[in-house]
N, C-alpha and C positions, 0 to 999 in steps of 0.2 A: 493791313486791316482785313477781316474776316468777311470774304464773300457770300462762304456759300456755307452751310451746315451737311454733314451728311450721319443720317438718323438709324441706325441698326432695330432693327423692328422685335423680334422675338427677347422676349428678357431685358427688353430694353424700352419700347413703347408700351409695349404687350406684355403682361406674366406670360409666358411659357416655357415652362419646363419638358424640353425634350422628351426626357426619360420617360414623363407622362406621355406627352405630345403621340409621339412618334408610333409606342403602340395602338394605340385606337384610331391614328391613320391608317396604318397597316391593315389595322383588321377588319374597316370601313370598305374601301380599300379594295383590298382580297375578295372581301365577299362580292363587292359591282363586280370584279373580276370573273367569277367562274362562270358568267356565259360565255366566255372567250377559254378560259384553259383554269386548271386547277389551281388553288391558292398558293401550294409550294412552288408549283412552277413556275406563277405569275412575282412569289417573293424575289427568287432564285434570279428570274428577269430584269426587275424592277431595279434589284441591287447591283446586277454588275450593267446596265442602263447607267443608273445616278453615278457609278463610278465612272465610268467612260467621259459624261458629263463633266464632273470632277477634277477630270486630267486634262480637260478640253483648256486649250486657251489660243484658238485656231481665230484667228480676228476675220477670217472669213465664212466662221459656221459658228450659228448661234447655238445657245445651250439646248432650247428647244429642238432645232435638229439634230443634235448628235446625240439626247436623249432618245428621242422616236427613232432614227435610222438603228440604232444599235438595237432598241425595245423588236422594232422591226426584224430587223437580225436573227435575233434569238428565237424567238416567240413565232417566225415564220406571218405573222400579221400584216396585210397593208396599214403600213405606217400610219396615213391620212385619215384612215378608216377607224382605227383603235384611236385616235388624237381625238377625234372629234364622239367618240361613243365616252370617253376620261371626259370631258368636256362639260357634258353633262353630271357626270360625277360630281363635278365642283358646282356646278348648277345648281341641282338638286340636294344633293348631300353633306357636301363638306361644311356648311353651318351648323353642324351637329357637335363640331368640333368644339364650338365657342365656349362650349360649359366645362371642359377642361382648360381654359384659359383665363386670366384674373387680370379685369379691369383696372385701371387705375385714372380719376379725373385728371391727376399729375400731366397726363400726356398733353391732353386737350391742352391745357394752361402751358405748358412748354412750348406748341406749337402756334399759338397762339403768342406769344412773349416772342419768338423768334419772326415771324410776319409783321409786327408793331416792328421790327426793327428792320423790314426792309431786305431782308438774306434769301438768297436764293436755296432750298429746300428740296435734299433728295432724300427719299426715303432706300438707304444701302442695305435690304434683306440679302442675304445670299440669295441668287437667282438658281433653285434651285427649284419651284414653284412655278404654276402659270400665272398668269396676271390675274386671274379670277380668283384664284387661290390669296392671292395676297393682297389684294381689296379688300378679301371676305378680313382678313385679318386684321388692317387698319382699319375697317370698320366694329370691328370688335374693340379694338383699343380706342376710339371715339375719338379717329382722326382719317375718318375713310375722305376717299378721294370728291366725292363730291363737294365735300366745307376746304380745303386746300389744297390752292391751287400748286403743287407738286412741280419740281422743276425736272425730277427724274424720277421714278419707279423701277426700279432694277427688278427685272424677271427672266424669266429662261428665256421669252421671246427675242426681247433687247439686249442679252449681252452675250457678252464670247467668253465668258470665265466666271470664275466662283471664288469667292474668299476660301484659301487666303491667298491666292494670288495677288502679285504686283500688278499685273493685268488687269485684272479686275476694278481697282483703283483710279487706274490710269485712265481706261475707257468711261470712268463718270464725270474726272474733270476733262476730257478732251468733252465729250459732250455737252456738259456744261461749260465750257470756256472759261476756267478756273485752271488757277494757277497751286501747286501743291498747296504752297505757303498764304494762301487765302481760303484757304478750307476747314474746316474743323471736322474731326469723324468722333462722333457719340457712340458707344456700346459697351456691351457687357465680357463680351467671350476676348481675352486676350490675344488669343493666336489668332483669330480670324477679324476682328478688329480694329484693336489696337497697335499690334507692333508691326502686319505690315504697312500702315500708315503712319506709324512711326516711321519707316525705313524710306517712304518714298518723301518725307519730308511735311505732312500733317499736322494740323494741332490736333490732340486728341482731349477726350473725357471720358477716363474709364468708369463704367457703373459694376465695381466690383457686385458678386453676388455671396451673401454669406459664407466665409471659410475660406475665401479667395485671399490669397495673399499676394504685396506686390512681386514680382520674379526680378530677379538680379537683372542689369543692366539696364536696358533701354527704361525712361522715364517718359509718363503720360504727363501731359500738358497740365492735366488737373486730374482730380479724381472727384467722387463724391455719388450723392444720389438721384436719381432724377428730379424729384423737387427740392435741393439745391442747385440743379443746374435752370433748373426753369427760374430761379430768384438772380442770381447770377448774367442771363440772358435778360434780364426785365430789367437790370439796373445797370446795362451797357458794358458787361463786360466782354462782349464782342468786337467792342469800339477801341479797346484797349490792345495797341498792337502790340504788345511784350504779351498779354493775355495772363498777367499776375494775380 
């Protein structure tokens, strides 16, 4: 039986299209950045930073750390010093975000259907974010952390890996105290996902996105929309341990 949910946030709580997304972080962004060094430089940083991140799966250094030691690195910046001036960034600015992003009430009502039934509730963004950052964003999809009570939030602070690590996975049910096969993982993006929670033994619900087609081999537990799976979760098919 199904303990626990774990919820992929971007494209899957939330509309967020990257391709959007991503540039008007950037250039949000860059511009807080040049009291500190020029926009290129601070890109040139920021990317081989997120990569380093990326490749991290050090169960001794959070993502958080190996992002800022490396940004530190390059950039010649005390680390502590640029952490906490970003800080504010998100403070202040990153709600600017929210109008390239598309609500949907579907979320509320899914998390909402999954609480009536008692499951323990992570929200599995790639920890690629601070925690500030991805509050702001659950609170844009009208499921911020103050209305649910959350049993995990994966962010750069709390974890030591990124989708799609097996890592990644591993350290939300050891910290949850869930077992593979008492978990179910929700999201949209395949490869960061779905299959490696396929592989470590998961039930999944893939929320394909328009043009997405399924990939040969491995098989998703279910597939469909997010509001089929919030009807679905409402009429106990959580409780069903085959999860037909």
């Amino acid at each position: 039986m199904i303990k626990a949910v774990l919820f992929d946030l971007d494209n899957t709580l939330l509309g967020n299209d990257m391709d959007v997304f991503l540039p008007h972080y950037f250039s949000w962004c860059g511009s807080f950045a040049r009291r500190f060094m020029s926009e290129d430089e601070f890109m040139k940083t920021l990317l081989l930073a997120s990569r380093a991140m990326v490749e991290n799966t050090d169960p001794e250094v959070t993502n958080n750390d190996v992002f800022w030691t490396r940004f530190s690195e390059l950039s010649g910046l005390d680390s502590e010093q640029i952490e906490t001036e970003f800080d504010v960034f998100y403070r202040d600015e990153f709600d600017r975000l929210q109008d390239v992003t598309d609500y949907s009430p579907t979320a509320a009502r899914l998390m909402d259907a999954t609480v009536r039934r008692g499951l323990q509730i992570v929200i599995a963004t790639n920890p690629m974010f601070p925690r500030r950052a991805i509050e702001a964003r659950l609170s844009w999809a009208g499921v911020p952390v103050t209305d649910y009570a959350y049993e995990l939030v994966t962010t750069m602070e709390n974890m030591h890996a990124t989708k799609p690590h097996g890592e990644y996975y591993r350290e939300i049910l050891e910290k949850i105290g869930c077992q593979p096969s008492e978990a179910l993982m929700v999201g949209d993006d395949w490869e960061r996902d779905i299959e490696p929670a396929i592989d470590l033994g998961l039930f999944t619900y893939w929320i394909p996105m328009p043009g997405d087609d399924l990939p040969s081999g491995n098989m998703p537990t279910a597939q469909g929309t997010l509001e089929e799976l919030a009807q679905r979760i409402a009429k106990g098919w959580l409780q069903n341990s085959q999860l037909t």
